[in-house]
C-alpha positions as CSV (number, residue, x, y, z in Angstrom):
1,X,209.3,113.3,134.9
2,X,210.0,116.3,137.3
3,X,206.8,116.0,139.5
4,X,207.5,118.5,141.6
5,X,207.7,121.0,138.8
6,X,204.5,120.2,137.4
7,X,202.7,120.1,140.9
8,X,204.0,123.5,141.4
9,X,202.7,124.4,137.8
10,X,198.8,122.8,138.8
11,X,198.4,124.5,142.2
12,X,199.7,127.9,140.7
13,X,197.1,127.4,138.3
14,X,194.6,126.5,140.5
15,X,195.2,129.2,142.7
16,X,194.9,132.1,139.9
17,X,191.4,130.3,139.3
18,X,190.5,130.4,142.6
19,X,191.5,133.6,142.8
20,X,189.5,134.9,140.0
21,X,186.6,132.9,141.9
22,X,187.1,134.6,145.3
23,X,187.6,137.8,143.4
24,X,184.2,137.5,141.9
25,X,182.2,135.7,144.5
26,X,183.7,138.5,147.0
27,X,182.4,141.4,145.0
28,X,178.9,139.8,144.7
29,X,178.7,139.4,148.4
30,X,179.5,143.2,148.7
31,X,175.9,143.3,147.5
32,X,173.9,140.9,148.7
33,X,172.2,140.5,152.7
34,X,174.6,139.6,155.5
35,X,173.2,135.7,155.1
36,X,175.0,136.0,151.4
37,X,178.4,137.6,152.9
38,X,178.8,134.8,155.8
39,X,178.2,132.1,153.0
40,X,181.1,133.9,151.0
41,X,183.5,134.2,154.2
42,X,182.8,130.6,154.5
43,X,183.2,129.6,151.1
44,X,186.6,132.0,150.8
45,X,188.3,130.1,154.0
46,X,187.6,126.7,152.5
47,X,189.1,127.7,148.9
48,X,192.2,129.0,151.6
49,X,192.1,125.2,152.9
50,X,191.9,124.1,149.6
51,X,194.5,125.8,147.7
52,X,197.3,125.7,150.3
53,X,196.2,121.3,150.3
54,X,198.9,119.2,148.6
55,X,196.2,116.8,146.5
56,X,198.0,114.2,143.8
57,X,194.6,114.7,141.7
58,X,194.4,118.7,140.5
59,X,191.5,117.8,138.0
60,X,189.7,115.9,140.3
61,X,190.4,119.1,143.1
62,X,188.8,121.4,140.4
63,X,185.9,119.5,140.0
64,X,184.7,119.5,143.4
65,X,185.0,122.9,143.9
66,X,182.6,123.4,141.2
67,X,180.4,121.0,142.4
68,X,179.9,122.2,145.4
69,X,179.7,125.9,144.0
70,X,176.8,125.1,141.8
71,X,174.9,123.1,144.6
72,X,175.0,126.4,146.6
73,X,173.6,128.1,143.8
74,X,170.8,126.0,143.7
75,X,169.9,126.0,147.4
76,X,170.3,130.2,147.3
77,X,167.8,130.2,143.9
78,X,164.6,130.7,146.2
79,X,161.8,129.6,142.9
80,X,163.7,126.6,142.0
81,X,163.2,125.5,145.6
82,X,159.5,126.2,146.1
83,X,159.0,124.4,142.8
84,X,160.9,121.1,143.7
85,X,159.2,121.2,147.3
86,X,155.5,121.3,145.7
87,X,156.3,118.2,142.8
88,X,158.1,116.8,145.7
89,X,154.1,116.9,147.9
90,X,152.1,116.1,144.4
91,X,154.1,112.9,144.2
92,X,153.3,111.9,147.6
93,X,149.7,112.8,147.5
94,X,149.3,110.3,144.2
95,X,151.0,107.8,146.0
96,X,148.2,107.8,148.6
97,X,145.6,107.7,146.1
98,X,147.2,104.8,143.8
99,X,147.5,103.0,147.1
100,X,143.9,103.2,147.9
101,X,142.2,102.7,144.1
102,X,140.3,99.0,144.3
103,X,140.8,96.6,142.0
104,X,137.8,95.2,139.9
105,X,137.8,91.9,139.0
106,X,135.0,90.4,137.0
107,X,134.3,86.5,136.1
108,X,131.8,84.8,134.0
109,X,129.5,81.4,135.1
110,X,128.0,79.5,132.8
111,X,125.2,77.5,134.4
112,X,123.8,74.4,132.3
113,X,120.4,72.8,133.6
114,X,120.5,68.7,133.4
115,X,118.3,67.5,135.0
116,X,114.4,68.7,135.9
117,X,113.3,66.1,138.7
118,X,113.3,68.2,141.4
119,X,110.5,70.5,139.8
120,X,110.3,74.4,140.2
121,X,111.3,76.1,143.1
122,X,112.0,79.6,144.0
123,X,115.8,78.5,144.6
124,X,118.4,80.8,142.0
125,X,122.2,79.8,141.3
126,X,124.8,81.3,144.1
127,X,128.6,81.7,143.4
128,X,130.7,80.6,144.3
129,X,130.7,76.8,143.5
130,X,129.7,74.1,140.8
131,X,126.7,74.6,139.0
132,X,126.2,72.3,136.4
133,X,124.3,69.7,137.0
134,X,120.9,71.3,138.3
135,X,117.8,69.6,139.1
136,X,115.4,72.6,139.8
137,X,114.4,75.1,138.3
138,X,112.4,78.7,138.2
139,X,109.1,79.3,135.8
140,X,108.7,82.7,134.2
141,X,105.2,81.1,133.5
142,X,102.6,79.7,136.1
143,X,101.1,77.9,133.2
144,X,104.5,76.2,132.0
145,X,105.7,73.4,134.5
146,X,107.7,70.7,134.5
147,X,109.5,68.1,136.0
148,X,111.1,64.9,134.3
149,X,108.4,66.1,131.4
150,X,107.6,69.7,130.1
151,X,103.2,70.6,130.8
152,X,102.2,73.2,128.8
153,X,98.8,73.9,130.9
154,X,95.5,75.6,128.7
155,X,92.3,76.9,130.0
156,X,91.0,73.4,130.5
157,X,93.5,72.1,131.9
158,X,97.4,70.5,130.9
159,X,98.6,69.3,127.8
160,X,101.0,67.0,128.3
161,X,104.0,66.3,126.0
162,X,106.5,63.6,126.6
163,X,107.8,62.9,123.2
164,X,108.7,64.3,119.9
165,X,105.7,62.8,118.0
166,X,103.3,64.2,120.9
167,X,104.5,67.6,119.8
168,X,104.2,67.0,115.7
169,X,100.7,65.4,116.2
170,X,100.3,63.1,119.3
171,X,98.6,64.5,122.6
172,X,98.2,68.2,121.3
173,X,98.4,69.3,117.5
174,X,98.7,73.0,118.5
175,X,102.3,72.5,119.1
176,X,105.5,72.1,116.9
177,X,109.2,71.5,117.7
178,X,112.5,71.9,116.2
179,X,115.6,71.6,116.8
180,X,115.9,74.7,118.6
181,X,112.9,75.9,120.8
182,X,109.2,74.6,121.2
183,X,106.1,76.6,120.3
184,X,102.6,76.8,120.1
185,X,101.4,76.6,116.7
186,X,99.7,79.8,115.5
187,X,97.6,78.6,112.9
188,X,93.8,79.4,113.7
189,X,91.9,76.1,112.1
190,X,88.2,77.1,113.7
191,X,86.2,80.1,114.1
192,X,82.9,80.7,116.4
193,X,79.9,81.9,115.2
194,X,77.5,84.2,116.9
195,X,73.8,84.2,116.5
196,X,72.7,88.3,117.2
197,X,69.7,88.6,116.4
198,X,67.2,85.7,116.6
199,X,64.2,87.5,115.4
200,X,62.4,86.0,112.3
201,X,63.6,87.0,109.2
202,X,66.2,89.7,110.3
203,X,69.6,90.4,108.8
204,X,69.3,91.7,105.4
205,X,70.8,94.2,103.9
206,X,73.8,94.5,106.4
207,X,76.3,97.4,107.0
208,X,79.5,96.4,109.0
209,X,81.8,98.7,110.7
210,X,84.6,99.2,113.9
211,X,84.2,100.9,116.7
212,X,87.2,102.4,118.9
213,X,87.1,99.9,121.1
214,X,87.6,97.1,118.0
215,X,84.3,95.8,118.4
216,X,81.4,95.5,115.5
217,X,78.7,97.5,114.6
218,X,75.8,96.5,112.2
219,X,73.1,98.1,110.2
220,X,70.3,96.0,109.0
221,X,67.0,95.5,107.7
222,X,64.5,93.4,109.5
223,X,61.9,92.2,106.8
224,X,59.2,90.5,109.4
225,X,58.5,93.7,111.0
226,X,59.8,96.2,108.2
227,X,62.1,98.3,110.4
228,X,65.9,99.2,110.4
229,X,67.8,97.9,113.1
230,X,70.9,98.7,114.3
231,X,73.5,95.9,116.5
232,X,76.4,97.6,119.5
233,X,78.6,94.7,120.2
234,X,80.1,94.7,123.0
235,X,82.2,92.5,123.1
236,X,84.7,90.9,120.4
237,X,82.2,88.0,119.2
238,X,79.1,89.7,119.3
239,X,78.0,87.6,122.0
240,X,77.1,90.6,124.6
241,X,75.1,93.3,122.3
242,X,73.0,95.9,122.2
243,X,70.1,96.1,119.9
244,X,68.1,99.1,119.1
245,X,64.9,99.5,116.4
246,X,66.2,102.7,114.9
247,X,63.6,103.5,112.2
248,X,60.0,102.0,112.5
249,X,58.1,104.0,110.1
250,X,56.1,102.2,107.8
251,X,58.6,99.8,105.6
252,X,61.7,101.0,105.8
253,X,65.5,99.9,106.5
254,X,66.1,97.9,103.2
255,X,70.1,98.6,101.4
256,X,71.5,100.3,104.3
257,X,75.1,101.5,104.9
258,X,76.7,102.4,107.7
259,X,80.2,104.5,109.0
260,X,81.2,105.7,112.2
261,X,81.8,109.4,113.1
262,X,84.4,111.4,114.9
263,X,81.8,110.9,118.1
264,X,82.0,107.1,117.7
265,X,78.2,107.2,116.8
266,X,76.9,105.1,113.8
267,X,76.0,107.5,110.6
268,X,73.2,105.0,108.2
269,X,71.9,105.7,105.1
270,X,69.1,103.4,104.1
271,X,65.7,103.1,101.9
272,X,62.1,104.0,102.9
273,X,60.0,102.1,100.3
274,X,56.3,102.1,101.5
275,X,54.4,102.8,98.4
276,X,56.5,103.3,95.2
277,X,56.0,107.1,94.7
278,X,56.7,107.8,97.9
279,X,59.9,105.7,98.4
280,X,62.7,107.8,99.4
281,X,66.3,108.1,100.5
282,X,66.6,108.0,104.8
283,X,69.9,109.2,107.1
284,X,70.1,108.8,110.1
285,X,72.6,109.9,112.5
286,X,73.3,108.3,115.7
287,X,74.1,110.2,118.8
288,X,74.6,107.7,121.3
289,X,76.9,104.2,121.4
290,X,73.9,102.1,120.7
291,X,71.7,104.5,118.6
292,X,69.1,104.5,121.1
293,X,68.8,108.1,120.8
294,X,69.4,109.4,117.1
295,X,68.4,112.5,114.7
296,X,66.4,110.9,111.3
297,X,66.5,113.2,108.2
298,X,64.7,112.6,104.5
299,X,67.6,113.7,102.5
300,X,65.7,113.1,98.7
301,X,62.2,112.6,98.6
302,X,61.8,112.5,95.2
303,X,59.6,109.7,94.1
304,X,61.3,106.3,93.8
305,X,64.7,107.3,94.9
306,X,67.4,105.6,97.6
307,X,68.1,101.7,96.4
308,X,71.2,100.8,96.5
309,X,72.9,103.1,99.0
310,X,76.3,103.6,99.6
311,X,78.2,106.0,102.5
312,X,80.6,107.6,103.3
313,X,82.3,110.5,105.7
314,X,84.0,113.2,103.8
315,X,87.2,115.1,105.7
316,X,84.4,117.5,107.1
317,X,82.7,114.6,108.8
318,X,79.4,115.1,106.7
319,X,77.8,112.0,105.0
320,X,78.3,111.6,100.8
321,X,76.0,109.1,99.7
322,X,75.9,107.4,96.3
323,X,72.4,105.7,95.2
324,X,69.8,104.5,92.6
325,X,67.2,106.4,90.8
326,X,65.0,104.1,90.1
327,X,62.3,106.5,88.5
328,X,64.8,107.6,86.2
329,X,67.2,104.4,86.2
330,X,69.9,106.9,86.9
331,X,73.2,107.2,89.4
332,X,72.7,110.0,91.8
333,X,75.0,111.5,94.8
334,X,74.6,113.5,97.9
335,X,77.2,115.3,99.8
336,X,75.5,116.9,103.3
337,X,76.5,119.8,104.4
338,X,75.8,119.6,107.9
339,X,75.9,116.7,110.5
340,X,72.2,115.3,110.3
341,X,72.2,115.8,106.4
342,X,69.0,118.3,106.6
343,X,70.9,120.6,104.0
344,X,72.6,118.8,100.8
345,X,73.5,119.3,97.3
346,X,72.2,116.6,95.2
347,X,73.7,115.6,91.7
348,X,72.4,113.4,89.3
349,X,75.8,111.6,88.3
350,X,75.0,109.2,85.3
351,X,71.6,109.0,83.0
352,X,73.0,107.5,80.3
353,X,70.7,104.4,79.9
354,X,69.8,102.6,82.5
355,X,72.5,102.7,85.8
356,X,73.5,102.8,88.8
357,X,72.5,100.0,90.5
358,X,74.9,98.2,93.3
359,X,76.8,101.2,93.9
360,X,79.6,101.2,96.3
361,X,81.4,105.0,97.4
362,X,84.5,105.7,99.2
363,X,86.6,109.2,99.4
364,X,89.8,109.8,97.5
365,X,93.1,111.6,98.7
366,X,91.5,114.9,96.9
367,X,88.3,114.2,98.9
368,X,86.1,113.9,96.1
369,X,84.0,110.6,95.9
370,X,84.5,107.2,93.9
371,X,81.6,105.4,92.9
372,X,81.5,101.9,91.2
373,X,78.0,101.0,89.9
374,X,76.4,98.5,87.5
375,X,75.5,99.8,84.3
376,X,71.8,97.5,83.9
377,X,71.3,98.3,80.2
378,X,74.7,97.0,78.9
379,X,75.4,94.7,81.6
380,X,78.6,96.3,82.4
381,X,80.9,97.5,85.3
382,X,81.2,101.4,85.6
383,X,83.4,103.7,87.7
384,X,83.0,107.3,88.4
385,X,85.9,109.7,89.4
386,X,84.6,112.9,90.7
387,X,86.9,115.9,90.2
388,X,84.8,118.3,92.5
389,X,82.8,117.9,96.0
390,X,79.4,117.3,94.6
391,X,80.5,115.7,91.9
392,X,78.7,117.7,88.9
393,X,82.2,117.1,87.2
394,X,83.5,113.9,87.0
395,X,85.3,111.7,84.4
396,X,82.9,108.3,83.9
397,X,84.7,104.8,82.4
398,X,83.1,101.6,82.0
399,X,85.8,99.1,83.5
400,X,84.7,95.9,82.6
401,X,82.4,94.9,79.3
402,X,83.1,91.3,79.0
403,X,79.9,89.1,78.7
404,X,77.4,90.5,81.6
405,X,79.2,91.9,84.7
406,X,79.3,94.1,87.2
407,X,76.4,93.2,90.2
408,X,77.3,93.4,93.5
409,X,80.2,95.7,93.5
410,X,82.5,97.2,96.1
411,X,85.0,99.7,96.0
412,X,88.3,100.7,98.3
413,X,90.7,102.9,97.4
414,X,94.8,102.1,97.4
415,X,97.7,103.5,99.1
416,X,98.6,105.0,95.6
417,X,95.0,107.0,95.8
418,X,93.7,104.2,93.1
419,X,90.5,102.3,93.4
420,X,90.4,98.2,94.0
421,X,86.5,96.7,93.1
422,X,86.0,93.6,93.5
423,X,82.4,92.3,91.7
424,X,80.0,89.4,90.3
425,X,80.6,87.5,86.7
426,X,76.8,86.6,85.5
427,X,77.9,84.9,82.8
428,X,80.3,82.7,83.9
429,X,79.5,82.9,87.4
430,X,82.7,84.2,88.8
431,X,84.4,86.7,91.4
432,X,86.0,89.2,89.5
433,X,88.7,92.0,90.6
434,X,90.0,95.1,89.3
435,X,93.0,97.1,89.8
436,X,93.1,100.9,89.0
437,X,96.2,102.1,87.7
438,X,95.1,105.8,87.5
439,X,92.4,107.8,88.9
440,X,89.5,107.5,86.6
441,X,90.4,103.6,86.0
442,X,90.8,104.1,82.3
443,X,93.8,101.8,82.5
444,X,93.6,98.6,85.2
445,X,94.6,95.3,85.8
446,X,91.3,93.0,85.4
């Protein structure tokens, strides 16, 4: 191999490149700031250096030179710089955050009570530390307690239970257990009855209804003294009451029935029968709690009229009474026009034979009335669906013509706008029920 030929080859070849190079790279400087022309003197006497050196390894020559050419490059481009300097800061600013993030551990304790003979304190569970094995304990109940037994304690005093069979049926029956949890037994197996009104021979003819406050109010007739009376419970069992003589004039007060108003205040509807051609249908319209202060109104005084009442308040908050004719042994209906009832329409509902006894009125979901009456001639049950608000046209359907039925009725109307009467069997002595299926009861469920 003639190395020296070759060499001599290479550096001539490397010289014509860097030749061209310094050609170029001097022409650029020509034009560029006198920082740019030192740079290319520099560079130009190190490519001198370079060329005139005698290295074994031309390639390896080469590439450095362009190394170092494009690393000046880079340091001249003036963008490229600023950009590396600022991802250069970023980096260190996320360090310093990442450094200072805490770490958030979490851990879960499961505490198991074993033992109670310590009794309640106001002492709670602190980690860190063992805590099974506890022997006291916190009550979320004064009236729970307990220490190697649980005391369930009642108005009287503690019920103790120490067994199983204590809670089935020992110590206190009002308690059950399973496997699970232990309860008080819900089931209500006695009742307490309240004496109101102590007077001799009071308490027919009753009227029940609820006040806002969910406390009873009663209408009734008091036969030793001929008046109607009216009851404000005040509280749940009628214990605490207030009891007002509403109507005192002559004999009246017999088949009342009572609703509430918007006010609260008791509206009554109720027979004055002293002397049979004047007997009469009463309203009166209470304007305080206890009806000690009221407004009384004749609403038909037609001879013989107002037995067997039955009221109700219409969505104008005016009374629509339903009642018995006995003059005529016909159904009639009032609907009042104003609050006290002293102007009415009065409609005589049903003269076919003899009816309208035990009536029993409540409104339907067009506002027109339902009555259920007793038909006295054929010892049936009738109903009565009126289709307008005084009920001068109605549709009339005897519901039940089995043996001699229909005393003693009462009426409610279903969710589905469909009437519910419940009533008395004569002939077999019997409670009997009724289920509308449409609105004049032509079809039902008997």
């Amino acid at each position: 191999m003639n190395y020296g030929r070759n060499k001599k080859i290479a550096m001539d070849g490397i010289r014509e490149r860097g030749a061209r190079i310094y050609s170029r790279k001097s022409f650029d400087c020509q034009n560029k700031s006198s920082e740019s022309r030192a740079f290319g003197k520099k560079l130009n006497i190190f490519r001198a250096k370079l060329f005139s050196a005698n290295y074994p390894n031309l390639r390896l020559l080469d590439l450095k030179i362009r190394l170092r050419i494009r690393i000046r490059r880079f340091i001249r481009n003036n963008w490229l710089r600023k950009a590396t300097i600022v991802f250069i800061i970023l980096i260190l600013i996320s360090s310093i955050f990442t450094q200072n993030t805490p770490i958030i551990q979490s851990a879960t304790y499961t505490f198991v009570q074993t033992d109670w003979t310590v009794g309640q304190t106001a002492n709670t569970a602190a980690h860190p530390g063992d805590q099974t094995g506890w022997d006291e304990y916190s009550a979320n109940d004064a009236d729970i307690s307990a220490t190697t037994e649980v005391t369930i304690n009642s108005t009287a005093g503690s019920d103790t239970q120490t067994t199983t069979a204590d809670f089935s049926a020992g110590t206190v029956s009002q308690t059950a257990v399973d496997s699970n949890s232990v309860a008080l037994d819900t089931t209500i197996d006695s009742w307490e009855n309240t004496l109101v009104d102590s007077s001799s021979y009071s308490g027919r003819d009753t009227s029940t209804a609820l006040g806002s406050d969910g406390f009873a109010r009663i209408s009734y007739w008091s036969a030793n003294s001929n008046d109607l009376k009216f009851v404000q419970c005040t509280n749940a069992n009628c214990s605490s009451k207030n009891i007002t003589t509403v109507d005192s004039a002559d004999n009246v007060g017999q088949y009342t029935s009572l609703a509430l108003g918007s006010d609260g205040f008791a509206r009554i509807s109720y027979y004055y029968s002293s002397g049979y051609k004047v007997a009469h249908l009463k309203f009166a319209r209470c304007t305080s709690a206890d009806c000690s202060t009221r407004n009384i109104t004749n609403v038909d005084m037609t001879s013989g009229v107002g037995q067997y009442t039955s009221l109700a308040l219409g969505s104008d908050g005016y009374a629509r009474i339903s009642y018995y004719d006995s003059s005529n042994a016909n159904l009639k209906f009032a609907r009042c026009t104003n609050t006290n009832c002293s102007s009415k329409n009065i409609t005589t509902v049903d003269s076919t034979g003899s009816v309208g006894q035990y009536t029993s009125l409540d409104i339907g979901s067009d506002g027109f009335a339902r009555i259920s009456y007793y038909d006295v001639g054929n010892t049936n049950l009738k109903f009565v669906q009126c289709t307008n608000a005084d009920c001068s046209t109605r549709n009339i359907t005897t519901v039940d013509s089995t043996n001699s039925v229909g005393q003693y009725t009462s009426l409610d109307i279903g969710s589905d706008g469909f009437a519910r009467i419940s009533y008395y069997d004569v002939g077999n002595t019997n409670l009997k029920f009724v289920q509308c299926t449409n609105a004049d009861c032509s079809t039902r469920n008997i």
